[in-house]
Backbone as JSON Lines, residues from 0, in Angstrom:
{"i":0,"aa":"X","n":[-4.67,-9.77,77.02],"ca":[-5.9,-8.98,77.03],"c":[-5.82,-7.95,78.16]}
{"i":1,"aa":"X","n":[-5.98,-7.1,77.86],"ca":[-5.7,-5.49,78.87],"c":[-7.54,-5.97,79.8]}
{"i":2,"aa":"X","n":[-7.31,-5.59,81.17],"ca":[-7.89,-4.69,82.22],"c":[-8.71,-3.97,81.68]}
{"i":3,"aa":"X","n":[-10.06,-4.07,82.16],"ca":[-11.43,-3.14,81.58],"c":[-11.82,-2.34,83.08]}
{"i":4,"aa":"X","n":[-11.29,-1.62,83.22],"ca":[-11.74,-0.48,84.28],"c":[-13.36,0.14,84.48]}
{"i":5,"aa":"X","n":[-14.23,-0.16,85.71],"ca":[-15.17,0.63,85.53],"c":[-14.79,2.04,86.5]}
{"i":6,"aa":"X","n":[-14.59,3.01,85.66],"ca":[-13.97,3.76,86.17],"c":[-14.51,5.03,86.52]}
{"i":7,"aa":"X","n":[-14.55,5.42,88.26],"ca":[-15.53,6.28,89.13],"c":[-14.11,7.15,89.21]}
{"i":8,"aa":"X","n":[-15.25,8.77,89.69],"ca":[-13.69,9.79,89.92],"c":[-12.8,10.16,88.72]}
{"i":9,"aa":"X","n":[-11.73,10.85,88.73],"ca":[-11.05,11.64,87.42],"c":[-9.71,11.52,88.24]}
{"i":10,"aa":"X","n":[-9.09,11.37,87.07],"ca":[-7.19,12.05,87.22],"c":[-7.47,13.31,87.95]}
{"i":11,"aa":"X","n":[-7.02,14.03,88.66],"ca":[-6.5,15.16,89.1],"c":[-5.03,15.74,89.87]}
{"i":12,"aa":"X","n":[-4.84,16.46,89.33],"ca":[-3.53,17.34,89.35],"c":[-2.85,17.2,90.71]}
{"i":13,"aa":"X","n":[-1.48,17.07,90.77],"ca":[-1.16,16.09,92.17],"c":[-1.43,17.33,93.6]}
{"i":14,"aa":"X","n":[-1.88,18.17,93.35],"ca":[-2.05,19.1,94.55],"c":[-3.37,19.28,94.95]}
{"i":15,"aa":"X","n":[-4.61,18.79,93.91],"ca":[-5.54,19.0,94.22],"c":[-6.01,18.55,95.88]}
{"i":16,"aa":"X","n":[-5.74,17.21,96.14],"ca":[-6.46,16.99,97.79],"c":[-5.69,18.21,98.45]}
{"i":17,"aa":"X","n":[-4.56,18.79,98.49],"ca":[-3.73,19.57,99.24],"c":[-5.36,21.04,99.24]}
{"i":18,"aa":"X","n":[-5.44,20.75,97.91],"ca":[-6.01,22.23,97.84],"c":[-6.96,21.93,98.7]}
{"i":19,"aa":"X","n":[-8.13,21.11,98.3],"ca":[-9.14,20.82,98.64],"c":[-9.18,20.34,100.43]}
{"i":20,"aa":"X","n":[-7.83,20.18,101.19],"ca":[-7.8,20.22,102.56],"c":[-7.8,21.38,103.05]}
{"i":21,"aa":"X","n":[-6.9,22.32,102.08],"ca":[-6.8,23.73,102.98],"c":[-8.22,25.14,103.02]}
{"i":22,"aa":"X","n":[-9.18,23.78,102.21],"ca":[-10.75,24.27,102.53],"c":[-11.74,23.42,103.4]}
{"i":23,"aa":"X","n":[-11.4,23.09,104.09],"ca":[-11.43,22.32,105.4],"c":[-11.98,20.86,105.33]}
{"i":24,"aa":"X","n":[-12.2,20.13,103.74],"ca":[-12.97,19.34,103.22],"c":[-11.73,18.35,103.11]}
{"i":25,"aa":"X","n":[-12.07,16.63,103.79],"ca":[-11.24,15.42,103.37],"c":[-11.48,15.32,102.15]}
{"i":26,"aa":"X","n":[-10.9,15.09,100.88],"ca":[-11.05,14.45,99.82],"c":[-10.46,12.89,99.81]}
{"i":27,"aa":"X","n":[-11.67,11.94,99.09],"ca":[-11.64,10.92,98.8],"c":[-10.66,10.34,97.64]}
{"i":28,"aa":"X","n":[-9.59,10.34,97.77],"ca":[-8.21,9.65,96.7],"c":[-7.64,8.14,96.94]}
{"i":29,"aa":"X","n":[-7.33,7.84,96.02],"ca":[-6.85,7.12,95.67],"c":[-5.21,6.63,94.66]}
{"i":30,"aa":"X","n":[-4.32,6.27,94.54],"ca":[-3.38,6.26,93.41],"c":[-3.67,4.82,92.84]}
{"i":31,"aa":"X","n":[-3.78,5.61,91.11],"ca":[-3.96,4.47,90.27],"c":[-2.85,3.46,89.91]}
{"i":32,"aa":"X","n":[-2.83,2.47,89.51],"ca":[-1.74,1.38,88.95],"c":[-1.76,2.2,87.93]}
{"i":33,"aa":"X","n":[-0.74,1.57,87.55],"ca":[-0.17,1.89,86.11],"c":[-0.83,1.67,84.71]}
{"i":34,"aa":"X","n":[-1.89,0.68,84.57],"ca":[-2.81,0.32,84.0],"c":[-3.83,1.11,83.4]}
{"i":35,"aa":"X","n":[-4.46,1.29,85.08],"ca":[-5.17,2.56,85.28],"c":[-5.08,4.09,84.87]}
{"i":36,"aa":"X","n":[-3.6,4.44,85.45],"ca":[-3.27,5.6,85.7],"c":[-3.17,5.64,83.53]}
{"i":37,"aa":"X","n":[-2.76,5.13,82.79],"ca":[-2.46,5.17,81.56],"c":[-3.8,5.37,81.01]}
{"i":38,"aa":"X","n":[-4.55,4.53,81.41],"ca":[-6.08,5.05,81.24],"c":[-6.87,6.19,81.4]}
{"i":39,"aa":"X","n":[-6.64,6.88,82.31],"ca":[-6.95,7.65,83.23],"c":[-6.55,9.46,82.32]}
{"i":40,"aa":"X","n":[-4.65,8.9,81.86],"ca":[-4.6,9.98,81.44],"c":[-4.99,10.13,79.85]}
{"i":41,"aa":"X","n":[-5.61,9.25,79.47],"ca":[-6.05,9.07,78.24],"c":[-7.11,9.65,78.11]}
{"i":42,"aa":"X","n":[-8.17,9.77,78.96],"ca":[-9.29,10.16,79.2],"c":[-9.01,11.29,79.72]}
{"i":43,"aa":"X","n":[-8.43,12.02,80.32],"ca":[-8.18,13.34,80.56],"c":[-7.47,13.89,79.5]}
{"i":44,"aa":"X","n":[-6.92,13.62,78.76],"ca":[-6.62,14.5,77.47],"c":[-8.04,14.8,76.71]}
{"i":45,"aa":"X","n":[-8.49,13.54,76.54],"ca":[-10.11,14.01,76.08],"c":[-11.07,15.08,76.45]}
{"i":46,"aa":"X","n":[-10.98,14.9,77.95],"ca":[-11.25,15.9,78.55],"c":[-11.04,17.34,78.13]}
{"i":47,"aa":"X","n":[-9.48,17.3,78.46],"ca":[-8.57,18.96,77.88],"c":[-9.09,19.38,77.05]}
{"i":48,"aa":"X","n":[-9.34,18.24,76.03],"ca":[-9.23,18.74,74.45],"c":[-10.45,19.23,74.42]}
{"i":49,"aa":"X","n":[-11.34,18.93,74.87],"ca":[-13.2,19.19,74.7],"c":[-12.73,20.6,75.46]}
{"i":50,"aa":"X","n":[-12.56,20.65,76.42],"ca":[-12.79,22.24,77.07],"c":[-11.61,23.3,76.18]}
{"i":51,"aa":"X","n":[-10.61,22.92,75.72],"ca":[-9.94,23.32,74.78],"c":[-10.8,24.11,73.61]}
{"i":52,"aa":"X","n":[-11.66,23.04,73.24],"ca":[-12.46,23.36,71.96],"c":[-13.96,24.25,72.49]}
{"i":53,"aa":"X","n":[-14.21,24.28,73.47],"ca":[-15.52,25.62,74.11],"c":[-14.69,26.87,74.33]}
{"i":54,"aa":"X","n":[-13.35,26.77,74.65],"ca":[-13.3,27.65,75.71],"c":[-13.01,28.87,74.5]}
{"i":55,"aa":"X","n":[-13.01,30.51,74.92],"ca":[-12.78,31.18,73.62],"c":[-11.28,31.99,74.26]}
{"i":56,"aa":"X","n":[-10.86,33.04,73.22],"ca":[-9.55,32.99,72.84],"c":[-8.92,33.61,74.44]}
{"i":57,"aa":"X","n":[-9.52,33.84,75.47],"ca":[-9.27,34.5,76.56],"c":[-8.71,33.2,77.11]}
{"i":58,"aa":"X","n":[-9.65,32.12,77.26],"ca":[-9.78,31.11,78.37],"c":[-8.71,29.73,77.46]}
{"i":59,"aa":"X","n":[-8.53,29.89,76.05],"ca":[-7.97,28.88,75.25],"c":[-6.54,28.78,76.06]}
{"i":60,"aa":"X","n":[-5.75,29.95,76.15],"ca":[-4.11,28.95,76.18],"c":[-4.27,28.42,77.5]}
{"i":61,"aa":"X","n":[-4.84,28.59,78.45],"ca":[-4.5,27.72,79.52],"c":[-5.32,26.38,79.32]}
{"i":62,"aa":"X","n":[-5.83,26.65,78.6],"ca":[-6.3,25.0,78.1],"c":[-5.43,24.12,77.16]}
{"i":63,"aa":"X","n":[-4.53,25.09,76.63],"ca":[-3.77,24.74,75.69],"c":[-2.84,24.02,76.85]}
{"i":64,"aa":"X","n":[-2.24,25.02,77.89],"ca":[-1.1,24.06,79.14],"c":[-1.88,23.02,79.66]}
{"i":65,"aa":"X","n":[-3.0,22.82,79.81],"ca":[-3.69,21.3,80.31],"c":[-3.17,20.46,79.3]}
{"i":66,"aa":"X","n":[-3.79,20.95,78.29],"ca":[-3.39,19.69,77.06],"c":[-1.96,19.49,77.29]}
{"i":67,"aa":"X","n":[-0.9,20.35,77.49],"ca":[0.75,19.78,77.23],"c":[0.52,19.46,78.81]}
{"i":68,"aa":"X","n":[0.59,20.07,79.78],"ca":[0.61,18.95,81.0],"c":[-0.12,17.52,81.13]}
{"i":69,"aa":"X","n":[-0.98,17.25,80.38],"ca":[-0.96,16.07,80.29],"c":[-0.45,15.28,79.3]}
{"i":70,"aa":"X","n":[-0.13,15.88,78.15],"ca":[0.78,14.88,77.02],"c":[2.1,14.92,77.8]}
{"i":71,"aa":"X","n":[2.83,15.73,78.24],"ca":[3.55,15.92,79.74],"c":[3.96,14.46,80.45]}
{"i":72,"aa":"X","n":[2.39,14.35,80.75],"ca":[2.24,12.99,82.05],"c":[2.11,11.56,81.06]}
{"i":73,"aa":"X","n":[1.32,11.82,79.67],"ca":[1.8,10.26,79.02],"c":[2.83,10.45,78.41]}
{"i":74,"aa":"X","n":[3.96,11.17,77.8],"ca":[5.37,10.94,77.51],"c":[6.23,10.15,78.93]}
{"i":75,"aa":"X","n":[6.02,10.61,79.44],"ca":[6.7,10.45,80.84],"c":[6.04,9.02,81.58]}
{"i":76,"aa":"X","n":[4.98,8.54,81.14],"ca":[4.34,7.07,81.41],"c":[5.14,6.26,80.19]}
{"i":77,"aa":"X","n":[5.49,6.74,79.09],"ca":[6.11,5.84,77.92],"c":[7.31,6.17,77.99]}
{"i":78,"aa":"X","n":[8.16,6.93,78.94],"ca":[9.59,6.81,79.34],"c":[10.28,7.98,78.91]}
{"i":79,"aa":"X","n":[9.56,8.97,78.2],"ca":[9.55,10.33,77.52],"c":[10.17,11.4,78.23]}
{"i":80,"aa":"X","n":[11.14,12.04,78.19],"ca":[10.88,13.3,78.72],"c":[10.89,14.3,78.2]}
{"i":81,"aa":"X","n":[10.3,15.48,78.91],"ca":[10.05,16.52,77.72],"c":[10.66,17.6,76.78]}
{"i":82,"aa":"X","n":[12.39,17.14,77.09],"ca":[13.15,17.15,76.0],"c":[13.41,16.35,74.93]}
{"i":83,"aa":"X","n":[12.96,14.92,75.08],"ca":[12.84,13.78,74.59],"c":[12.07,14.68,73.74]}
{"i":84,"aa":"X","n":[10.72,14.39,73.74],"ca":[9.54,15.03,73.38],"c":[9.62,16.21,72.33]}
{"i":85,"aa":"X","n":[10.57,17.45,72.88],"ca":[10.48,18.29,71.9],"c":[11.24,18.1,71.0]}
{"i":86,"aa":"X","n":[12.13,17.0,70.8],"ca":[13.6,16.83,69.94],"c":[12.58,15.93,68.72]}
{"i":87,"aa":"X","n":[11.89,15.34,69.53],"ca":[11.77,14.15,68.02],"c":[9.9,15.37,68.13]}
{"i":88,"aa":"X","n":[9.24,16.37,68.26],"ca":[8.28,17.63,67.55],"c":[8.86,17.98,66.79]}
{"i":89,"aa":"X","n":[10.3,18.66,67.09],"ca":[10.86,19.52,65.98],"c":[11.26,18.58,64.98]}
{"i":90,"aa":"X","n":[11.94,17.55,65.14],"ca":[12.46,16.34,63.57],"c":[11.12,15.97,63.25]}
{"i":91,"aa":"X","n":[10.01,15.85,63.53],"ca":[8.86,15.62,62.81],"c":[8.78,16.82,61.84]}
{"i":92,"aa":"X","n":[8.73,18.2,62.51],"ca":[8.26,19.46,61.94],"c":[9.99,19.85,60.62]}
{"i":93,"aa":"X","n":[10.74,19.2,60.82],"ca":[11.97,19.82,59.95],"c":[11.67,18.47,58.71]}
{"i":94,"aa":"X","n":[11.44,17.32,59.23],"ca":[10.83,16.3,58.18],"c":[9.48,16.53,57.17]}
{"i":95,"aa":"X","n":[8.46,17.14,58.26],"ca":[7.24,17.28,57.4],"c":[6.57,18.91,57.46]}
{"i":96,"aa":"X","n":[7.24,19.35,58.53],"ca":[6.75,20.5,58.5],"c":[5.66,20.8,59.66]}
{"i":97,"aa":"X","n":[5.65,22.27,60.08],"ca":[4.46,22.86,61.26],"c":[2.8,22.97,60.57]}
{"i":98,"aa":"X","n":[2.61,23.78,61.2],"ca":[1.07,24.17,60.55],"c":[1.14,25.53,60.07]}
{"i":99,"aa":"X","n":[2.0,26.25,60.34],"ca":[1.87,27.84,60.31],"c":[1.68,28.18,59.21]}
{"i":100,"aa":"X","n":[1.66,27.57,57.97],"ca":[1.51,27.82,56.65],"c":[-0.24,28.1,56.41]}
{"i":101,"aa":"X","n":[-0.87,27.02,57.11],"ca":[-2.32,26.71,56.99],"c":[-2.71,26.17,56.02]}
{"i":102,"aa":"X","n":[-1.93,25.43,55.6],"ca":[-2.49,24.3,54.21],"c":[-3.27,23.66,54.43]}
{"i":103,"aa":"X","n":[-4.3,23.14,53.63],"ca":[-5.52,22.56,53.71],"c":[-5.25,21.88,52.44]}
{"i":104,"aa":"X","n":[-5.23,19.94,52.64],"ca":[-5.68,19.16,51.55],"c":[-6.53,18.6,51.2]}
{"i":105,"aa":"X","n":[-6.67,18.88,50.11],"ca":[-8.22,18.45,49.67],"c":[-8.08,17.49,48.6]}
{"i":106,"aa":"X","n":[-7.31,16.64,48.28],"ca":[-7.32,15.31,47.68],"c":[-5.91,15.28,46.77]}
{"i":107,"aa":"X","n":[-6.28,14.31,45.71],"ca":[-4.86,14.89,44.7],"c":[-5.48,14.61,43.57]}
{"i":108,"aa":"X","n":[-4.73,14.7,42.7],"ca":[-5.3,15.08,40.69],"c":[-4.83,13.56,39.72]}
């Protein structure tokens, strides 16, 4: 049975306290277990993806690099790297194919 986290604070990007010192402010951190931290980035993709989906076509691709920096950080928690990663995108996409077509299914006959 998995660890039920009540979970205060967010994942943030490993430079953030750096940033947030060189504005004269201590930030309160912590490093998560592994447990956690898997959690953590699970919920920050959620995150991505929601501001992903407000943001409009100016503010979208860098929301788009949140989203791959953090699929990024769970490949790389499941032993992934991100050549790993793009080798078995593309054999998915040469097996089933991209989106660029824009097919839309709507049942079968």
């Amino acid at each position: 049975m998995q660890e039920k986290y009540v979970l205060y604070g967010k994942l943030v990007r490993d430079r953030i306290p750096q940033i947030i010192r060189a504005d004269g402010v201590e930030p309160e951190v912590y490093v998560a277990d592994p447990v956690e931290y898997r959690q953590r980035l699970r919920e920050k993709l959620e995150e991505e993806v929601a501001e992903y989906m407000e943001a409009d076509e100016i503010d979208a691709p860098e929301e788009l690099a949140d989203i791959l920096e953090v699929a990024f950080a769970l490949a790389a928690d499941l032993g992934v790297d991100p050549a790993q990663l793009e080798r078995i995108r593309v054999s998915k996409a040469e097996q089933r194919g991209g989106f660029a077509e824009r097919i839309v299914w709507t049942g079968n006959r």
